[in-house]
N, C-alpha and C positions, 0 to 999 in steps of 0.2 A: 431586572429591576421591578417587574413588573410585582414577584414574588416576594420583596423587602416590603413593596408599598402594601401589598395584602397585611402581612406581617405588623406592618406599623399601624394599620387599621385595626385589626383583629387584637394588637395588645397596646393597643396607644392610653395613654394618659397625661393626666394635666397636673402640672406642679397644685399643691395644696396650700403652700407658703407662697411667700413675693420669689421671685424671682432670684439668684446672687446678681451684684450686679457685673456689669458685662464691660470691666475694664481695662485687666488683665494681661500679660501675653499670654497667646496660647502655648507657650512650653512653662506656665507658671501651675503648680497642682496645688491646690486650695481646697479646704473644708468646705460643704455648707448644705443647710436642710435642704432635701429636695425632696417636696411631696409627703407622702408615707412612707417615705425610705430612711428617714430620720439623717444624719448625717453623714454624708459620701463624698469621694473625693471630686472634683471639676474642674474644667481647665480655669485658667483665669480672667476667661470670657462667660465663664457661670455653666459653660456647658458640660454635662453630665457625663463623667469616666467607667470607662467597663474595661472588666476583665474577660479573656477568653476562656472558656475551662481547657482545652486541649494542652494550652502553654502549663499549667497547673504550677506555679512555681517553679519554673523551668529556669526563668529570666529569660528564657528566649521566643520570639513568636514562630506561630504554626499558623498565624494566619496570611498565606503567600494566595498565588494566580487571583480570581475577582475579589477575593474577599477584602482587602483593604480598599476597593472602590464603594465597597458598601458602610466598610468597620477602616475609617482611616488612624493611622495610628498615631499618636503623641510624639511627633519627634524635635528633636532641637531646631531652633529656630537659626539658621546658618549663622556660621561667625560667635557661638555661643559653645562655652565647654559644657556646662551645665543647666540643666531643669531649676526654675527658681521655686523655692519651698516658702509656699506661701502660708495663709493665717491654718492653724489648726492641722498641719501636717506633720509628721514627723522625720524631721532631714535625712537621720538616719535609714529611713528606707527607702527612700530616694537616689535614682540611682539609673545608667542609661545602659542600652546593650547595643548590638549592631543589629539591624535590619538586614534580612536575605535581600539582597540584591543592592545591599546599600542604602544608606542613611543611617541615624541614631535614631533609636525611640527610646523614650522614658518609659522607667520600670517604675512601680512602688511594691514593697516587699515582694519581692522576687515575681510579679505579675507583669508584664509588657500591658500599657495604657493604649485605652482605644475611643474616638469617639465612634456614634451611630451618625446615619444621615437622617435616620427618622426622626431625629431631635431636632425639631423646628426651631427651636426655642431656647435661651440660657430656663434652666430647672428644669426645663421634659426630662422625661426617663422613662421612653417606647421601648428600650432595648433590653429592658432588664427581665430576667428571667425566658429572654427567649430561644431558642432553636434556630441557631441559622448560620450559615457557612460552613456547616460539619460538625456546630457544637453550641451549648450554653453560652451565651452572655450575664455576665452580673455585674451589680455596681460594687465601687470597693468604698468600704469602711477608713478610717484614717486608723485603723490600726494594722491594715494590713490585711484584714481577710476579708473576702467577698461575700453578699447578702444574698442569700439563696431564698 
């Protein structure tokens, strides 16, 4: 942990705009300005979505042993068949896989959804463009591609 917290110092930033607000469930995936990233997807507590590179449109995740203690993943909220498609998403890409070891997580366009921990905050976005668990983080667009 010690090496996420360097990470989130060394690339940390502060929303530019208000905040989304933080109402949401967390399996709902919503649009909204974060910062200088102009508009990216968020769970529906405002808090800011990444994509891992290694999954690469896979639909399926490669992020298994710590790394989802650091990158936890979007999954269904139990007793739900489906991710709720909230303002400015587009349904059709929306979409769930099976997690290694068990559970659902939420995909959008064939990416598996992930929060950071370094994200204090609904709008932070410390995780974007960085190097960690084996690969890239980036935030995703509501059309489906990742901001590099």
């Amino acid at each position: 942990m010690v090496a996420a917290g360097a990470l989130v110092a060394a690339c940390g930033s502060s929303p530019t705009h208000p905040a989304p607000a933080a109402v949401g469930p967390a399996d709902e995936i919503a649009a909204a300005t974060v910062g200088s990233l102009g508009t990216v997807l968020v769970d529906g507590r405002g808090y800011t979505l990444y994509a891992y590179a290694p999954d690469a449109h896979s639909g399926r995740s490669h992020c298994t042993g710590v790394c989802p203690a650091v990158w936890p993943p979007v999954t269904l909220v139990p007793g739900t068949a489906a991710p709720i498609a909230g303002p400015g998403v587009d349904h059709a890409l929306l979409a769930t896989t099976s997690r290694p070891g068990g559970g659902v997580q939420v995909t959008y366009g064939g990416w598996p959804l992930y929060r950071w921990t370094g994200d204090s905050a609904p709008g932070v976005h410390t995780g974007q463009g960085i190097f960690n668990a084996g690969g890239y983080w980036y935030v995703v667009r509501p059309d489906g591609h990742v901001v590099r």
